[in-house]
C-alpha positions as CSV (number, residue, x, y, z in Angstrom):
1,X,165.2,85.8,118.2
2,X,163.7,89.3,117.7
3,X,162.6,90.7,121.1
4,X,158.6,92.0,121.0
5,X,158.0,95.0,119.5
6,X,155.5,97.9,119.4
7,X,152.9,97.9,115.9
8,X,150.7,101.0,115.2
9,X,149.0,101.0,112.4
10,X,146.2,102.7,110.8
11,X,144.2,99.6,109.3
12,X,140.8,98.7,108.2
13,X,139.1,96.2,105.8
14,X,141.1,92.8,105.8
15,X,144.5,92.7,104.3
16,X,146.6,95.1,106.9
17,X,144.7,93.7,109.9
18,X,145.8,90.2,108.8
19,X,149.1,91.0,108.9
20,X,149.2,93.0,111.9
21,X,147.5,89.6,113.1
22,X,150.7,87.9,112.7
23,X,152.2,90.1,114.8
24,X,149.4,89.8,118.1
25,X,150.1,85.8,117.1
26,X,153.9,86.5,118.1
27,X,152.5,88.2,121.7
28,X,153.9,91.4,120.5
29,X,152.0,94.8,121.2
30,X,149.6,95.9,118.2
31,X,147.5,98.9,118.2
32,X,144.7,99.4,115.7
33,X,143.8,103.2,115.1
34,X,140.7,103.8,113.7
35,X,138.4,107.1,112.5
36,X,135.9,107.9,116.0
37,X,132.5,107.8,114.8
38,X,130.7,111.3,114.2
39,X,127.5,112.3,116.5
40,X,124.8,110.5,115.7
41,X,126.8,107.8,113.6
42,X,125.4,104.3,114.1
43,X,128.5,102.4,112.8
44,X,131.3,104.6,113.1
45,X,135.2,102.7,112.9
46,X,136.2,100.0,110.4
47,X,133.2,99.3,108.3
48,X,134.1,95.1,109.2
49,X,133.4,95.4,112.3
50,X,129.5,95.2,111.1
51,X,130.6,92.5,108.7
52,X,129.2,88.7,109.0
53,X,127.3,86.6,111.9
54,X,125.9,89.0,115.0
55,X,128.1,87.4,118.0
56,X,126.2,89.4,120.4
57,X,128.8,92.8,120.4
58,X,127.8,95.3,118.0
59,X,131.0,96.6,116.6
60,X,132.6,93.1,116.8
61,X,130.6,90.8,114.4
62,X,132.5,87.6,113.2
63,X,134.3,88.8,110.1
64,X,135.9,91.1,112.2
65,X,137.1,88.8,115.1
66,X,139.7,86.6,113.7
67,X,142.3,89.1,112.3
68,X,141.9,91.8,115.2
69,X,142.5,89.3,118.3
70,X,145.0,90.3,121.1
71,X,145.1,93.8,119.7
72,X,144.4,97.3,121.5
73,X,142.3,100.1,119.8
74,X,142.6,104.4,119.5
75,X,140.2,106.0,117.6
76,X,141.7,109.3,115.7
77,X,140.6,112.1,113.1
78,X,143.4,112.2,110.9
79,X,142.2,114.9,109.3
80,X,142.8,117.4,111.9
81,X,146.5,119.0,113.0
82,X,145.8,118.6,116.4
83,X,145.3,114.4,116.2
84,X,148.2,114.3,113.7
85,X,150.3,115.7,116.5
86,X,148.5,113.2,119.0
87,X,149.6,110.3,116.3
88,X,153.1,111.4,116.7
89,X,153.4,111.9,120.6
90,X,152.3,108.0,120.7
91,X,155.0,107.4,118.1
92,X,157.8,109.1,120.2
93,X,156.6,107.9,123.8
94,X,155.5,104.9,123.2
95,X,158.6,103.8,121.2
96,X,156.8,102.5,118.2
97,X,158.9,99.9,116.1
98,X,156.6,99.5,113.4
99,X,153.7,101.8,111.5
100,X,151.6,100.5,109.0
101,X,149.0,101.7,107.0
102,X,146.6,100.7,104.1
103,X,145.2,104.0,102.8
104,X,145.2,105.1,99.6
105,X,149.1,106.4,99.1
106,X,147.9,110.3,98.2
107,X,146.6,110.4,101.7
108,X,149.8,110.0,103.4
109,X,150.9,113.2,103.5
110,X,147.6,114.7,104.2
111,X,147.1,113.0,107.4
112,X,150.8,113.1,109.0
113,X,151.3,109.4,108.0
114,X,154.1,109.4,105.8
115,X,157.4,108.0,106.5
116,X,159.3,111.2,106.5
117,X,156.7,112.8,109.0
118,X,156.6,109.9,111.5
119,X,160.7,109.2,110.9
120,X,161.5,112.9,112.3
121,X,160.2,111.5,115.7
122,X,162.0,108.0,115.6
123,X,164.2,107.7,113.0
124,X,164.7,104.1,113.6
125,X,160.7,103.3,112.8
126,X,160.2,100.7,110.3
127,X,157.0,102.2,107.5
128,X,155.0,100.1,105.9
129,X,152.3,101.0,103.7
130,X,150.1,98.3,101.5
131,X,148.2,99.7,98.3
132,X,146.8,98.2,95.4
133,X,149.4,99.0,92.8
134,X,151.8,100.8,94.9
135,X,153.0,104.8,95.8
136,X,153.5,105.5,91.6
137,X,149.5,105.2,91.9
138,X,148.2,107.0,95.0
139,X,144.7,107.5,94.5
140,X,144.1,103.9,92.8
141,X,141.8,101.8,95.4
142,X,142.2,98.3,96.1
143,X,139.9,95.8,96.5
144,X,140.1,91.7,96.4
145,X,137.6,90.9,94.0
146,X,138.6,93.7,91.2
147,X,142.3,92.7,91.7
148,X,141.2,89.5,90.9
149,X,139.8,90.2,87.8
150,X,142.8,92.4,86.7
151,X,145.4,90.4,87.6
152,X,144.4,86.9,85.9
153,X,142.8,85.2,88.7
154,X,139.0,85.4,87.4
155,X,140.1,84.7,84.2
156,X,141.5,81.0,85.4
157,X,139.0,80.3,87.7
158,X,135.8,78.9,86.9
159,X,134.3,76.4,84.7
160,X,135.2,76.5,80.5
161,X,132.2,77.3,78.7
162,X,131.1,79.3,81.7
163,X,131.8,82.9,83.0
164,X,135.1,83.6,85.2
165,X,134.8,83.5,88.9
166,X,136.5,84.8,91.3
167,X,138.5,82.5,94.0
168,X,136.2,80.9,97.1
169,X,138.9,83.6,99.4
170,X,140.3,87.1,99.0
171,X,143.9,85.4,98.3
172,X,145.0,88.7,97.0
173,X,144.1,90.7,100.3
174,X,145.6,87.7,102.2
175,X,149.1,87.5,100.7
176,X,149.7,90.9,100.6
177,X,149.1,90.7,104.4
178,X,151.8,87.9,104.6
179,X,154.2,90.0,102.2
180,X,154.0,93.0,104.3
181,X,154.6,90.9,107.5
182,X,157.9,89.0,105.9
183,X,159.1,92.5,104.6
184,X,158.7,94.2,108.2
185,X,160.4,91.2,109.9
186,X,163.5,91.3,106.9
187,X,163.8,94.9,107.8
188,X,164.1,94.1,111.8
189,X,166.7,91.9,110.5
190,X,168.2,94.5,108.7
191,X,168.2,96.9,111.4
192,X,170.3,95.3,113.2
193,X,173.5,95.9,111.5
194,X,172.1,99.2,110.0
195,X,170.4,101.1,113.2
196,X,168.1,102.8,110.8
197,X,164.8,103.0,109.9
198,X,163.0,102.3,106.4
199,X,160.0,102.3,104.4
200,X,158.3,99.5,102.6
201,X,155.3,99.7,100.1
202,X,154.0,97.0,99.3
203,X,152.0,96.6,96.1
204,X,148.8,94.6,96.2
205,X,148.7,93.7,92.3
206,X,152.4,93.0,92.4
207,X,152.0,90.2,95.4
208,X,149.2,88.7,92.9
209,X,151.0,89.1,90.2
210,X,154.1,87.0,91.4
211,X,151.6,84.2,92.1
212,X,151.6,83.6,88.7
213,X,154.5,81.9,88.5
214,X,153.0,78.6,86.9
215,X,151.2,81.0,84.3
216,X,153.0,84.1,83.0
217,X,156.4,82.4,81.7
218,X,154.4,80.2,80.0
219,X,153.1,82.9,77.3
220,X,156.4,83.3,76.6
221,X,156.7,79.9,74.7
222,X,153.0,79.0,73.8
223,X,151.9,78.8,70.3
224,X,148.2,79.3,70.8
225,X,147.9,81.0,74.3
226,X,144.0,80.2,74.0
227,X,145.0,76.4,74.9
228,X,147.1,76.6,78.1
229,X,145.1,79.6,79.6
230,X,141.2,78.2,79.2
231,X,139.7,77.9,82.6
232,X,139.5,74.6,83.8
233,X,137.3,73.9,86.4
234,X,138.3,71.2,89.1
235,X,140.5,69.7,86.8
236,X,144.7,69.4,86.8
237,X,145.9,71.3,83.6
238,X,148.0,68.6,83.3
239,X,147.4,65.7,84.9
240,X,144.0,63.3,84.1
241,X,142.0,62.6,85.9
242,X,142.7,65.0,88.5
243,X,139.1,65.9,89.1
244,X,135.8,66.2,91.3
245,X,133.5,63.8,91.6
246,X,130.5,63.1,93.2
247,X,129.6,60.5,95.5
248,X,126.7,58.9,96.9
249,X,126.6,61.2,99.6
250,X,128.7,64.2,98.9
251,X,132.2,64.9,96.9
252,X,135.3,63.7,96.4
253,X,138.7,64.8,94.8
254,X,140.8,62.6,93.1
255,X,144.3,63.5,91.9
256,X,146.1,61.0,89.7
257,X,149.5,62.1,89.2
258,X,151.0,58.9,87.4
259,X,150.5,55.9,85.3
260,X,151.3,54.1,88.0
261,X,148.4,55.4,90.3
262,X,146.2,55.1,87.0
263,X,146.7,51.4,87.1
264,X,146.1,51.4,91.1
265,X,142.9,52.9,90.4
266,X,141.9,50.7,87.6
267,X,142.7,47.9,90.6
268,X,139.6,49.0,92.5
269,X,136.8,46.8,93.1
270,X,134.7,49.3,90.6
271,X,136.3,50.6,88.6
272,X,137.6,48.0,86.4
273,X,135.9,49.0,83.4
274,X,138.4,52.3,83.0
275,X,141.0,50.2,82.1
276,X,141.6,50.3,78.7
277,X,145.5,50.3,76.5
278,X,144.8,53.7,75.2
279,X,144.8,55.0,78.8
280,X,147.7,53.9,80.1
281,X,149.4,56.9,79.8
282,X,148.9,60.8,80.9
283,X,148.6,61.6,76.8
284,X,146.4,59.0,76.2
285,X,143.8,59.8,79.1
286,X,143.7,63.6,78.2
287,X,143.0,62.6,74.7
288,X,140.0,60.5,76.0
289,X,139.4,62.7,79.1
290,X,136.0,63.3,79.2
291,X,134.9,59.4,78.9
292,X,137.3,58.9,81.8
293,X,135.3,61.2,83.8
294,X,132.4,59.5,82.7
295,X,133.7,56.3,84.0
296,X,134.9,56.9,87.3
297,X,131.2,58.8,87.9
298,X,130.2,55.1,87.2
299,X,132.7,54.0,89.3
300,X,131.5,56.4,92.1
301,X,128.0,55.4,92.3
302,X,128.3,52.5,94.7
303,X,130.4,54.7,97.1
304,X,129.9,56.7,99.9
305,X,132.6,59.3,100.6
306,X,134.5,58.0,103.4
307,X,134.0,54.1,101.7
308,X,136.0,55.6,98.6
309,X,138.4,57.2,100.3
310,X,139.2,54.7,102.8
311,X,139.9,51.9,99.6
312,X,141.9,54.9,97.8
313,X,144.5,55.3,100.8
314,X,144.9,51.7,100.9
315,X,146.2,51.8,97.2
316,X,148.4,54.9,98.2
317,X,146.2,57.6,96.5
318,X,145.8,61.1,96.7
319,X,142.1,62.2,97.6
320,X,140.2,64.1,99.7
321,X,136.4,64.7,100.6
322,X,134.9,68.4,99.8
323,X,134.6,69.6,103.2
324,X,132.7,72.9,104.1
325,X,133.9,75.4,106.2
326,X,132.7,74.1,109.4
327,X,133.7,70.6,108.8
328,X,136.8,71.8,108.1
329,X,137.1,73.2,111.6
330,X,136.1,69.5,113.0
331,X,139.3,68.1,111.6
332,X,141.3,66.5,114.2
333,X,144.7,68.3,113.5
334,X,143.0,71.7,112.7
335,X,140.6,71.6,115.7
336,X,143.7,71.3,118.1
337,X,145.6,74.0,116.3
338,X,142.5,76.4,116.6
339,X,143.0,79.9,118.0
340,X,140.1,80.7,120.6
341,X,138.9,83.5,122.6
342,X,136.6,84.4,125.4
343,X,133.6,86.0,124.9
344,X,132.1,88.8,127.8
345,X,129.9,85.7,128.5
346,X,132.4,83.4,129.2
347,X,132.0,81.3,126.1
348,X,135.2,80.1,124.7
349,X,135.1,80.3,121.4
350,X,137.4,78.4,118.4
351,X,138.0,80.8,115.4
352,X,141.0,79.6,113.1
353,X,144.3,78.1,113.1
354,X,147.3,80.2,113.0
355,X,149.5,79.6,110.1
356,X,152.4,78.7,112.6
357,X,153.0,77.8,115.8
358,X,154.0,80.3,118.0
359,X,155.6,80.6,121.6
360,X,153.3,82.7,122.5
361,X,150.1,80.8,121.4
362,X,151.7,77.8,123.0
363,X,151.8,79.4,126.2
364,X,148.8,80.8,125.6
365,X,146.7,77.4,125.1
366,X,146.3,79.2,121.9
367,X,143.6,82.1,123.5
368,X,144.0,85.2,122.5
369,X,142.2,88.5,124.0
370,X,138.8,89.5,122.5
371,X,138.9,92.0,119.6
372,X,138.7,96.0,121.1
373,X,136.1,97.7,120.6
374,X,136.7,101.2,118.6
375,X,138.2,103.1,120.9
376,X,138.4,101.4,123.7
377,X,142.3,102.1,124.8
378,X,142.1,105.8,124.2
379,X,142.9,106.3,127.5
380,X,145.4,103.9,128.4
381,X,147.3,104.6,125.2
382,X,146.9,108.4,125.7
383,X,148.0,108.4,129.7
384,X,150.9,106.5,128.6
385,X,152.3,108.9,125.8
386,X,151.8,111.8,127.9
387,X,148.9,113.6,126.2
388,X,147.0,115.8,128.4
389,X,143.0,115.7,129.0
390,X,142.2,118.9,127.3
391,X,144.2,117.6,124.2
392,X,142.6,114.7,123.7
């Protein structure tokens, strides 16, 4: 087991913060450093701290509180020698295991942040800096929604004789947080044979990129590209009828992965009128696919939601209702796994499940410390690493 560890890093926006995330999940020490505001600025810091639903804390509104829980918060001006000397002094005192940035790569240099710069203080420090397309492109900025568009997501997404969409999340700004936290954690690994430190860029557009695993290989063999790569909506590429539908009283999604589970379904009290020979196979129900649709629409009319889904398990079938957000967090299993915190009120509050369980959260009844508020360990942190009043 890798014992906890020190994480500095200079982060805003989402994808960074969720990683470091996965750190504060572990109980290990992260601290967020962030630009102070100038005189007279009225939201100085990470812009997403002013981002979603007012909780009642300025500079903590709810798009902000979920990835920064458990964490501690500096504010430093990069821009100037004497905080780039600051930034170091914490490095060195403090013992730092792990920096990690997100800023654009040509900026690395300029404000002290670069791995040879920090590595001359602890040459055992693990780097890690996440960018859209990687160091080779340092002044190329990366956001979610134009990664998406470049990298093939938009252009699978979204209905066929409709516009591309992007995805419902910012997948790309999400697995490039989990990439960077599996890289740091190999290189911990790593360092323990080697006793040095290293430095790990991770490319935005090359996480997305590898997601297309299911797509990519495939223009390698396909005789009319146009066929395989149309959007398709709700449905299965493959599989029919793998599909939304609606209900009486909401949505449901139906996959059908076999003949066998076509037949199941043909079983149902209902939806006896989609049986017909030329659909007994996969082939023969995408030929007719759009009737099929058709028919279990039919079929669907007398049934609620839960009614049809209830019938469906009974026959062993794969389907789910179309839950919102919030519903989603009334789930049984995912309301227990919730992470929560404590508001200055005294409200508890449930935010998200962590994608794992951890030690820490389990001896934690999963509640984690509030979100800092910009700046609000400069002290602390700077008392600790030594740094004198008239130098802060």
């Amino acid at each position: 087991m890798i014992e906890k560890k020190t994480i500095l890093a200079l982060e805003q926006a989402l994808t960074l913060p969720y990683a470091t995330e996965r750190f504060a999940q572990l109980g290990w020490r992260v601290i967020r450093i962030e630009t102070p505001g100038k005189p007279g600025q009225k939201r100085p810091g990470d812009p997403n701290r002013y981002i979603g639903e007012d909780t009642g804390i300025e500079d903590l509104h709810a798009y902000f509180m979920a990835p920064n829980l458990g964490k501690e918060a500096i504010t430093l001006n990069l821009k100037k020698d004497k905080d780039q000397q600051i930034l170091k002094q914490i490095v060195k005192e403090l013992k730092v295991d792990v920096f990690m940035c997100n800023t654009l790569p040509k900026r690395y240099k300029q404000f002290g942040i670069d791995y040879d710069t920090l590595s001359e203080v602890n040459p055992e420090l693990i780097w890690c800096g996440i960018s859209a397309l990687g160091p080779d492109y340092p002044d190329r900025a990366g956001y979610d929604p134009a990664l998406q568009a470049m990298l093939g997501f938009m252009h699978l997404t979204g209905e066929p004789s409709r516009d591309p969409m992007l995805c419902g999340l910012p997948l790309i700004d999400l697995k490039a947080g989990d990439e960077a936290f599996a890289q740091v954690l190999l290189a911990m690994l790593e360092q323990k044979d080697t006793r040095k430190g290293k430095r790990i860029d991770v490319s935005m557009a090359q996480c997305a990129a590898s997601w297309l695993i299911t797509a990519l290989p495939q223009t390698k063999f396909a005789e009319d590209e146009s066929k395989i790569f149309n959007r398709s909506g709700n449905e299965h590429r493959s599989f029919v009828p793998s599909n939304c539908y609606p209900s009486k009283d909401g949505y449901v999604y139906l996959a059908i992965g076999s003949d066998i589970q076509w037949k199941k379904l043909t079983q149902i009290e209902g939806f006896e009128h989609c049986s017909k020979s030329v659909r007994e196979t996969n082939n023969g129900r995408k030929e007719d696919k759009e009737n099929v649709y058709a028919d279990i629409r039919k079929g669907l009319e007398h049934y609620t939601t839960t009614e049809f889904i209830e019938v469906c398990l009974m026959h062993g079938l794969a389907v789910a209702p179309v839950n919102d957000p919030k519903k989603v967090g009334e789930i049984d299993f995912i309301k227990k796994l919730m992470v929560k915190t404590i508001l200055p009120n005294g409200k508890e509050v449930e935010l998200f499940p962590a994608p794992m369980d951890t030690k820490y959260l389990k001896d934690n009844q999963n509640i984690m410390g509030l979100p800092p508020r910009l700046g609000e360990h400069n002290e602390k942190i700077f008392n600790e690493a030594g740094i004198k009043k008239e130098h802060k």
